[in-house]
C-alpha positions in Angstrom: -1.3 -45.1 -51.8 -5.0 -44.7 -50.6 -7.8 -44.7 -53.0 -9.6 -41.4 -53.8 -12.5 -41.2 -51.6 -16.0 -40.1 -53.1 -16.4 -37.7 -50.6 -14.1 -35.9 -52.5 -15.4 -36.3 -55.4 -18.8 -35.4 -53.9 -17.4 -31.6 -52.5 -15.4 -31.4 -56.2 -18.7 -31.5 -57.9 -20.4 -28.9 -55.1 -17.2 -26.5 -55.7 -17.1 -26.5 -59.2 -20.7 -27.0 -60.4 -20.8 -22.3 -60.6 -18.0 -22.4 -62.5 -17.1 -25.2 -64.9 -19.2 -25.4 -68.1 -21.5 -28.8 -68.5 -20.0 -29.7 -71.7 -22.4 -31.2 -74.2 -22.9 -35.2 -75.5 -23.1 -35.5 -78.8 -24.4 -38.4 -80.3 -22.5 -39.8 -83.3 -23.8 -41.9 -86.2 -20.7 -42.9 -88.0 -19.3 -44.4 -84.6 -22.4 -46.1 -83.9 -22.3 -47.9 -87.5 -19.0 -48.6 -86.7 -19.1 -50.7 -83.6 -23.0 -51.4 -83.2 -23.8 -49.7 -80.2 -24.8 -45.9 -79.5 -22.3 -43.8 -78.9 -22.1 -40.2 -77.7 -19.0 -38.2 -77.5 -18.6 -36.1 -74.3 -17.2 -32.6 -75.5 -14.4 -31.4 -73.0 -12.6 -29.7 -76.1 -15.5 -27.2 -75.8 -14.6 -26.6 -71.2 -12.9 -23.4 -70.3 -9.6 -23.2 -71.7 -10.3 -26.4 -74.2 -10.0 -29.0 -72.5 -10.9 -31.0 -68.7 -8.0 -29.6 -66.7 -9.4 -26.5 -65.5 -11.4 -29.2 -63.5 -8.5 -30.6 -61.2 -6.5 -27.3 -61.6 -9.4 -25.1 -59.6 -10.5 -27.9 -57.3 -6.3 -28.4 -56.2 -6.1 -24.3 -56.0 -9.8 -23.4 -54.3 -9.0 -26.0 -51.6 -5.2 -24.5 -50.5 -5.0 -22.5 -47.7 -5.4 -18.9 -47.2 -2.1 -18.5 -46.4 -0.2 -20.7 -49.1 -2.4 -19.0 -51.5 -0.8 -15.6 -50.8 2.4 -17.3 -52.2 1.0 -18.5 -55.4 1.1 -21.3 -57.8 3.6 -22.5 -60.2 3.1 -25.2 -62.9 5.0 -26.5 -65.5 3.3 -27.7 -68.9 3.4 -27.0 -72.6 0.0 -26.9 -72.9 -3.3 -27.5 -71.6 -2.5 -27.7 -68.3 -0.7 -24.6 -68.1 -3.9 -22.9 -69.5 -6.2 -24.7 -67.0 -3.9 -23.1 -63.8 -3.8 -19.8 -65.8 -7.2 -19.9 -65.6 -7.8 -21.2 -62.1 -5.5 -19.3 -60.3 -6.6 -15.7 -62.2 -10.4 -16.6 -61.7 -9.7 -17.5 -57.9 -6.8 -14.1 -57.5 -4.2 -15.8 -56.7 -0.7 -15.3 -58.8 0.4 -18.1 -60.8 4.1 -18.5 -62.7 3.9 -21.3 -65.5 7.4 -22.5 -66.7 7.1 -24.0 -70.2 9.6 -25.2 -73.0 11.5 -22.9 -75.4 9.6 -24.6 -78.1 5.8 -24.4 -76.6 3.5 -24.3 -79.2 2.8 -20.3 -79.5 -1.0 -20.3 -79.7 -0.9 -22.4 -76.2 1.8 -19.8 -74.9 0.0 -16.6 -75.7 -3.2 -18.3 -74.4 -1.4 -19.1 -71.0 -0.3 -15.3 -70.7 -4.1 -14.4 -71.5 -4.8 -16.6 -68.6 -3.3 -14.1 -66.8 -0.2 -16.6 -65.9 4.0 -14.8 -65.6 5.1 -17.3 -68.4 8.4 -18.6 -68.4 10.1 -20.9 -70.9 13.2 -22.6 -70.2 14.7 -25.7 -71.8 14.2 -27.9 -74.2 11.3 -30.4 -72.6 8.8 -30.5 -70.1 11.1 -32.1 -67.5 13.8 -28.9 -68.1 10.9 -26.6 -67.3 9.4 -29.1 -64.2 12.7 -28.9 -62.6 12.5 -25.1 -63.2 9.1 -25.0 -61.6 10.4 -27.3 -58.5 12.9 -24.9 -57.7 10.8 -21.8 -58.2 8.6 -23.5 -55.6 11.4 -23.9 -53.2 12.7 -20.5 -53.4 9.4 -18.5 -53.5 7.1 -20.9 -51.5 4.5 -21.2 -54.2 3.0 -24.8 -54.4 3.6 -26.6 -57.1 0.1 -27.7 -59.1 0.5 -31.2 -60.4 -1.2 -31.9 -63.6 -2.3 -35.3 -62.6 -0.7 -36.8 -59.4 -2.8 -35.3 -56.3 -6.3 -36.6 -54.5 -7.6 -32.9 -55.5 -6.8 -33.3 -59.3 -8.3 -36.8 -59.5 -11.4 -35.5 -57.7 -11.8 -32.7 -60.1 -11.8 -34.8 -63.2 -13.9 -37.2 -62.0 -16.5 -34.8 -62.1 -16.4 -35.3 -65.7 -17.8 -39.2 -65.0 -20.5 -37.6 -63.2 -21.5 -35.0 -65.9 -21.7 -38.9 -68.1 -24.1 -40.3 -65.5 -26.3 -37.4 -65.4 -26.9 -36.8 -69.3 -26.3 -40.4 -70.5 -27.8 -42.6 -67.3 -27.9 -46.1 -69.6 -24.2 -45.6 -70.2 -22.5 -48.9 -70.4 -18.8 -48.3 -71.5 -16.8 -45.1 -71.3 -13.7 -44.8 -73.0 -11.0 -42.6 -71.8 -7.9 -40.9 -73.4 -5.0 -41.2 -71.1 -1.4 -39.8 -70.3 -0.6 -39.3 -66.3 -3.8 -40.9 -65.3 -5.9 -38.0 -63.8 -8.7 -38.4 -65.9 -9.1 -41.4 -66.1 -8.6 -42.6 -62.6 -11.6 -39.6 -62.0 -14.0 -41.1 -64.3 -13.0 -44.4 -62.7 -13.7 -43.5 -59.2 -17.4 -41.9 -59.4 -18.3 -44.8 -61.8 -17.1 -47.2 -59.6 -19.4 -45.6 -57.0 -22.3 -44.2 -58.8 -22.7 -47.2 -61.1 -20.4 -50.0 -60.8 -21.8 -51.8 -63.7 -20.2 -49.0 -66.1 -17.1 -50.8 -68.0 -14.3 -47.8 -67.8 -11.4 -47.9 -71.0 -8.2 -46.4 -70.8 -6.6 -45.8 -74.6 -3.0 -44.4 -74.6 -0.5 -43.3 -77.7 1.4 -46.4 -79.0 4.5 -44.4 -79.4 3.8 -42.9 -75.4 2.1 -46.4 -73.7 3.6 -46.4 -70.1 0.6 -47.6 -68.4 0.4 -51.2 -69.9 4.3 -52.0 -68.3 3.0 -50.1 -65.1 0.1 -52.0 -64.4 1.6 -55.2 -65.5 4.3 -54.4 -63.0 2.0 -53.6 -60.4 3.8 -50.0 -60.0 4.6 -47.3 -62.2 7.0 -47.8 -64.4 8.7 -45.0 -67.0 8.3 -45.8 -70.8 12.0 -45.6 -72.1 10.9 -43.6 -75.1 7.9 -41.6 -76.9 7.5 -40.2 -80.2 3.8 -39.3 -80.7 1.8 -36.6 -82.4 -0.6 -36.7 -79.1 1.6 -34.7 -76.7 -1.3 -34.2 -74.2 -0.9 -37.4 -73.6 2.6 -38.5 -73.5 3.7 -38.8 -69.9 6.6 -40.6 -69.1 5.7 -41.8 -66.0 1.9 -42.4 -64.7 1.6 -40.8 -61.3 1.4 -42.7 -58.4 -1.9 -41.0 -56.7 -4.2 -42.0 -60.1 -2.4 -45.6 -60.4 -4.0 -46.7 -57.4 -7.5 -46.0 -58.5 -6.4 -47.1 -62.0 -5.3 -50.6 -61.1 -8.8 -51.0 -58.5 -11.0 -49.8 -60.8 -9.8 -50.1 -64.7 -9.8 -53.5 -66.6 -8.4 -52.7 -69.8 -5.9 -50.4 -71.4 -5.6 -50.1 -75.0 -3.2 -48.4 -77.3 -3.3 -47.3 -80.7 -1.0 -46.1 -83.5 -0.5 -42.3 -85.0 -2.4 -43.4 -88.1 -5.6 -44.3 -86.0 -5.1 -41.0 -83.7 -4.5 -38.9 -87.5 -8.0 -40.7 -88.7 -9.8 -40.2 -85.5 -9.3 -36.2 -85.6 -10.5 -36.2 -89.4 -13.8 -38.2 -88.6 -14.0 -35.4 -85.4 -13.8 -32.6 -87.5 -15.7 -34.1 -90.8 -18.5 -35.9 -89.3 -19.0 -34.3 -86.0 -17.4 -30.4 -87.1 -15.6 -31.0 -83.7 -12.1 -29.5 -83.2 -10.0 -32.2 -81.4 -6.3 -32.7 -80.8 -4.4 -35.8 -81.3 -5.0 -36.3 -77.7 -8.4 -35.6 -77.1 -9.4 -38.2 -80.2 -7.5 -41.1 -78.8 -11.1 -42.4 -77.2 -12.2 -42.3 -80.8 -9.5 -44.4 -82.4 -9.8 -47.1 -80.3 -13.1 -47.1 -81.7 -12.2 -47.2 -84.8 -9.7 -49.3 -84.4 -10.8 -52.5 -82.5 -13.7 -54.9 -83.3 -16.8 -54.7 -81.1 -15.9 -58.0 -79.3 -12.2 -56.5 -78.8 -13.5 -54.2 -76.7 -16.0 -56.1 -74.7 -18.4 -53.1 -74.8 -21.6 -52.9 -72.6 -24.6 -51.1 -73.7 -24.6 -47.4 -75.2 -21.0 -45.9 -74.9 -19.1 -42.9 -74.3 -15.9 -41.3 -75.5 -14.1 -38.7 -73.9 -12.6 -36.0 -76.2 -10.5 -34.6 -73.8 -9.2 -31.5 -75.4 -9.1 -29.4 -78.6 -6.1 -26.9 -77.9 -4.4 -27.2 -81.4 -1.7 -25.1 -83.0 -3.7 -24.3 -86.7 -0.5 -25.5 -88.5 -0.2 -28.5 -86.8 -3.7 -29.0 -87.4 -3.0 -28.6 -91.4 -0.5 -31.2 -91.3 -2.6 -33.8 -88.9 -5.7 -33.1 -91.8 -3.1 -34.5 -94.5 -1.9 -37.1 -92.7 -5.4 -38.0 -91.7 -6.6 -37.8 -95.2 -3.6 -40.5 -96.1 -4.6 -42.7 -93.6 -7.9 -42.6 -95.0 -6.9 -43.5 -98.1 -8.3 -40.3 -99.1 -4.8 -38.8 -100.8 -2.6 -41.0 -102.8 1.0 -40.3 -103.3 2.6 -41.3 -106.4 6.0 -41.2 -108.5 6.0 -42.4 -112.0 8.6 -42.7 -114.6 7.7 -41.4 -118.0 9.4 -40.2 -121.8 10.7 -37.3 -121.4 8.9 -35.8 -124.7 5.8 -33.6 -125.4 2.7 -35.3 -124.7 4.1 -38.1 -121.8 2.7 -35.7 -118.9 -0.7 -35.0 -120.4 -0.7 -39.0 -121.0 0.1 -39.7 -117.9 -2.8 -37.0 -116.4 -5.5 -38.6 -119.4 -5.3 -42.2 -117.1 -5.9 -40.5 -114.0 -8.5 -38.0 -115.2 -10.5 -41.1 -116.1 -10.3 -42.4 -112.7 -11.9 -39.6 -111.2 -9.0 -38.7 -109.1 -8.5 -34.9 -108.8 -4.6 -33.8 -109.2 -3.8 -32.1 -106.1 -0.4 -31.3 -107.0 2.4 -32.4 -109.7 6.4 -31.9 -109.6 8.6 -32.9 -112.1 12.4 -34.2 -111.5 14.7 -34.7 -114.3 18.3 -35.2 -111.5 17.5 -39.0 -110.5 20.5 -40.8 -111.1 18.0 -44.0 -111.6 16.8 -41.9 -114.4 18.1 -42.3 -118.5 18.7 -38.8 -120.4 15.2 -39.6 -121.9 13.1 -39.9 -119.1 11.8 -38.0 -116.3 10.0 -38.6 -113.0 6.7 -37.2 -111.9 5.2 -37.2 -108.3 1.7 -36.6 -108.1 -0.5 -36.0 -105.5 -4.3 -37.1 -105.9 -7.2 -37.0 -103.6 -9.1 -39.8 -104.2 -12.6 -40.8 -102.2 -10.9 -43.8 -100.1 -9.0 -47.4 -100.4 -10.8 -48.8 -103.0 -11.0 -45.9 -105.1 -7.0 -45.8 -104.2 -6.6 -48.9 -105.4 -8.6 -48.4 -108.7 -6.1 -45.7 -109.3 -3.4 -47.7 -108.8 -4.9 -50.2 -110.8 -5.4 -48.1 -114.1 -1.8 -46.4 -113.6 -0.3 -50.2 -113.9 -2.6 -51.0 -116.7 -1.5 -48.3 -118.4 1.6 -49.9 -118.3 3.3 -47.1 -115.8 5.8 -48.6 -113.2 4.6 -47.2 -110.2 5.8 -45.8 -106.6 4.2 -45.3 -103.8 5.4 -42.2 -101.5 2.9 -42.7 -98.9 
């Protein structure tokens, strides 16, 4: 497989430069602290739609035919890809059918339809509603838009390295969430070019990591299973138009776990009042994550927030879960008398910790419980790990036997 050529790259940037926003940099103090060098986060949650694709998806669509136009497009996605051909294909008139699964978020399925996109769901994953889209494609003649595995789409996102070069020019590292690889082997490609010196990071889901077999293999190489709260980046299956460039031009691909990705969207939304999905943080857990030497970074340094397309609900849940990773909420049960006075007790030793009660359930059914007693579970916010583990600390000298539930 041939190596994206600048050239396209080059007429990318001319085609899209009217139409795709310049997303901001945003310098971030916290990160800095953290691993000692500047960093600046690049804000594609805040592009068209909420996140980089529109970038390959118009550069693939503006560059077919006139003819093969007049047949239309047809995607298949659950997300933010399907809102970045929605968007593509309406802005340039052209018709566009996006097949997604039966259990699509709905925010990211009425915002497809907005689009302007015929939606149809069918099955129960992405590859039910790919194989949908493939035969759609065969019987209608509408071309198929990739998410990530086409020399258009990988020139398209790499206009996203050159945005980088032009507002941060003494760059030294970018770090790059990654799923399929069209992002990342963009970036790649007009750093290698434009400034070769620029150390380029790819940072994948634990749970979804396919491209540390694949490049270890030399090929790519499907990850037998994933189980990740960063669905914009689990892909199966890196595609083989972005390894290329990926294996030429990328030295190091990291991974980090669900509690990193949880913590990462907390500091985003805390710190830097940014909304980013699981996804679109990953760049910011590896920084979080890995020592300064661990990542061998060069100069001032970049992370990629890729997207910021997240179902409210979900977002609630991730918040708690970030909050426990934190060690910002404590879950507790304890054991005490069941007799007047044991519960106010029990909520005297944490008052004087300076937790604040969050919630408080009683059960009385515990077979591991005697007539007498009762378990409580508590919830508490406390103000991080050490303030967690004072809690803990006055519970047991208190002389309560003491469960975690977190």
């Amino acid at each position: 497989m041939e190596l994206v050529e600048m050239a396209r790259v080059e007429a990318a940037a001319q085609l899209l430069a009217p139409v795709i926003r310049r997303t901001p940099m945003v310098a971030s103090r916290v990160l800095s602290e953290c691993v000692g060098s500047e960093v600046w986060l690049k804000c594609e949650n805040l592009q068209r739609t909420g996140s980089f694709k529109p970038r390959g998806a118009y550069n693939r669509i503006a560059n077919l035919h006139q003819d093969v136009r007049a047949r239309g497009v047809v995607a298949a996605s659950a997300g933010n890809h399907a809102q970045g051909v929605a968007w593509a294909a309406t802005s340039l008139g052209i018709a566009s059918t996006v097949f997604m699964p039966i259990g699509a978020s709905l925010p990211k399925l009425v915002a497809t339809k907005a689009y302007g996109a015929q939606v149809r769901q069918v099955g129960e994953t992405i590859d039910d509603s790919l194989d949908a889209a493939l035969d759609f494609a065969d019987r209608t003649g509408a071309t198929l838009i990739h998410p990530f595995d086409h020399p258009d789409i990988v020139a398209g996102q790499a206009t996203v390295g050159r945005e980088i070069l032009d507002q941060l020019p003494e760059v030294g590292t970018v770090i790059v969430p990654t799923g399929g690889g069209g992002l990342l082997a963009g970036v790649a490609v007009a750093l290698h070019h434009l400034a070769p010196q620029v150390r380029v990071i790819g940072v994948q889901a634990a749970e979804a990591a396919a491209w540390p077999d694949s490049l270890a293999a030399g090929r790519p190489v499907r990850v037998g299973r994933m189980s990740t709260m960063a669905d914009g980046i689990a892909v199966g299956l890196p595609g083989a138009v972005p390894f290329a460039t990926v294996a030429e031009y990328v030295s190091t691909m990291l991974t980090v776990d669900e509690e990193a990705l949880s913590t990462a969207l907390l500091l985003c939304l805390e710190r830097a009042k940014l909304i980013v999905e699981p996804a679109g943080a990953a760049a910011v857990a590896a920084l979080m994550s890995f020592a300064r030497d661990e990542l061998d970074l060069r100069g001032n340094v970049c992370a990629i927030l890729s997207g910021g397309n997240i179902d409210p609900l979900l977002l609630t849940r991730l918040i708690g879960h970030g909050l426990s990773a934190a060690g910002r909420y404590l879950a507790v049960r304890v054991t005490i008398s069941d007799r007047p006075g044991g519960l106010s007790a029990l909520l005297a030793v944490v008052g004087k910790t300076g937790a604040s009660v969050v919630d408080v359930a009683h059960s009385r059914t515990g077979t591991w419980l005697a007539v007498d007693e009762v378990e409580v579970s508590l919830t508490l916010e406390t103000r991080g790990p050490t303030h967690r583990d004072d809690v803990l600390t006055a519970l047991a000298n208190a002389g309560y036997a003491v469960r975690t539930a977190d």
